[in-house]
C-alpha positions as CSV (number, residue, x, y, z in Angstrom):
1,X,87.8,95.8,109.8
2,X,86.5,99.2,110.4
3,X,90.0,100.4,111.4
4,X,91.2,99.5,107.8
5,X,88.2,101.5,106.9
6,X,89.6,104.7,108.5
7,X,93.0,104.0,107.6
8,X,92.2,103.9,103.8
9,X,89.9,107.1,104.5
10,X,92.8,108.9,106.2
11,X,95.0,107.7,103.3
12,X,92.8,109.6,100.5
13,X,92.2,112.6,102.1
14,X,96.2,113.3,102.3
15,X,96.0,112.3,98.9
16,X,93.4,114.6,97.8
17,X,95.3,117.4,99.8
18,X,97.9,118.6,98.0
19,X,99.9,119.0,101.0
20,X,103.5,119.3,100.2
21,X,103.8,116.8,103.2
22,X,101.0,114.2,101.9
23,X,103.0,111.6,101.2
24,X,104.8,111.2,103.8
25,X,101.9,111.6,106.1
26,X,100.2,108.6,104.0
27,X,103.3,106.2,104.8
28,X,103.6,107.0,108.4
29,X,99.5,105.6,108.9
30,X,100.4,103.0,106.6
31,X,103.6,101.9,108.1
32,X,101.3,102.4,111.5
33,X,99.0,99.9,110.1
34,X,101.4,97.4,109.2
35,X,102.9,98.0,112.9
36,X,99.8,96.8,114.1
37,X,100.0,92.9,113.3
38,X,96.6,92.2,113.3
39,X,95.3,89.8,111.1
40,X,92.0,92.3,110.9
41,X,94.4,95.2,109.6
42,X,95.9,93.8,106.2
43,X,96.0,96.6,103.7
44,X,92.5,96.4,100.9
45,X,93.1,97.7,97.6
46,X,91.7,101.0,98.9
47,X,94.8,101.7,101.4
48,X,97.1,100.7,98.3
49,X,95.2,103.0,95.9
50,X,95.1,105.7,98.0
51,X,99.1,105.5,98.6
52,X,99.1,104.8,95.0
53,X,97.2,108.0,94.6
54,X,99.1,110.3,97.4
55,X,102.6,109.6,95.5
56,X,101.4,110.2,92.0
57,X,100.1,113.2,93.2
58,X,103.0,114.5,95.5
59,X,105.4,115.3,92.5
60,X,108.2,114.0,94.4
61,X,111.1,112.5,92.1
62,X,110.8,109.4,93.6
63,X,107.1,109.5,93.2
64,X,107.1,107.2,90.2
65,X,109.2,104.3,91.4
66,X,107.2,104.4,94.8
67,X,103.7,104.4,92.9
68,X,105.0,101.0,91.3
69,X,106.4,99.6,94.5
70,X,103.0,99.8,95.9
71,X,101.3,98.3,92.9
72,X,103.5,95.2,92.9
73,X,103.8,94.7,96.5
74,X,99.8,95.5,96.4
75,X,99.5,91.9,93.9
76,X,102.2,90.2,95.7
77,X,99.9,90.4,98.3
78,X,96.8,89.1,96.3
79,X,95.4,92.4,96.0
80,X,94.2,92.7,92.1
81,X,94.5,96.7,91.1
82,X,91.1,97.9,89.9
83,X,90.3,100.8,87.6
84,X,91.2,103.4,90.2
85,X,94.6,101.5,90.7
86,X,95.2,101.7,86.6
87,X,94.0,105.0,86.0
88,X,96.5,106.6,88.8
89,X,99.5,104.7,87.3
């Protein structure tokens, strides 16, 4: 568990950056994390705030559509978004 912990940490800092690269940065440790297949390493609502974050942030075109990708694939998972999640979107 303390691997998500660091993961979701890693995750806000690039989106607290404003690194013209911050997004994609965020995905690759995400989609590192999901490589991992542990049962230990399943995404909290932190990770998917923080990617939720990163993207609204980034001002990519796509950044929208990706911001709501997360936050459905975030509750498909069980995950409920909290007021961080809501206030980002």
């Amino acid at each position: 568990m303390w691997l998500v912990h660091i993961i979701s940490i890693a995750i806000s800092s690039w989106a607290n950056s404003n690194h013209p690269d911050a997004a994609d940065r965020a995905e690759k440790i995400f989609e590192l994390m999901k490589s991992l297949k542990k049962s230990s390493m399943q995404p909290t609502d932190f990770v998917f705030s923080g990617l939720i974050c990163v993207h609204a942030n980034s001002g990519l075109p796509d950044a929208i559509d990706r911001a709501a990708e997360l936050s459905q694939q975030m509750q498909s998972k069980g995950i409920q978004p909290d007021v961080v999640t809501y206030s980002t979107l």
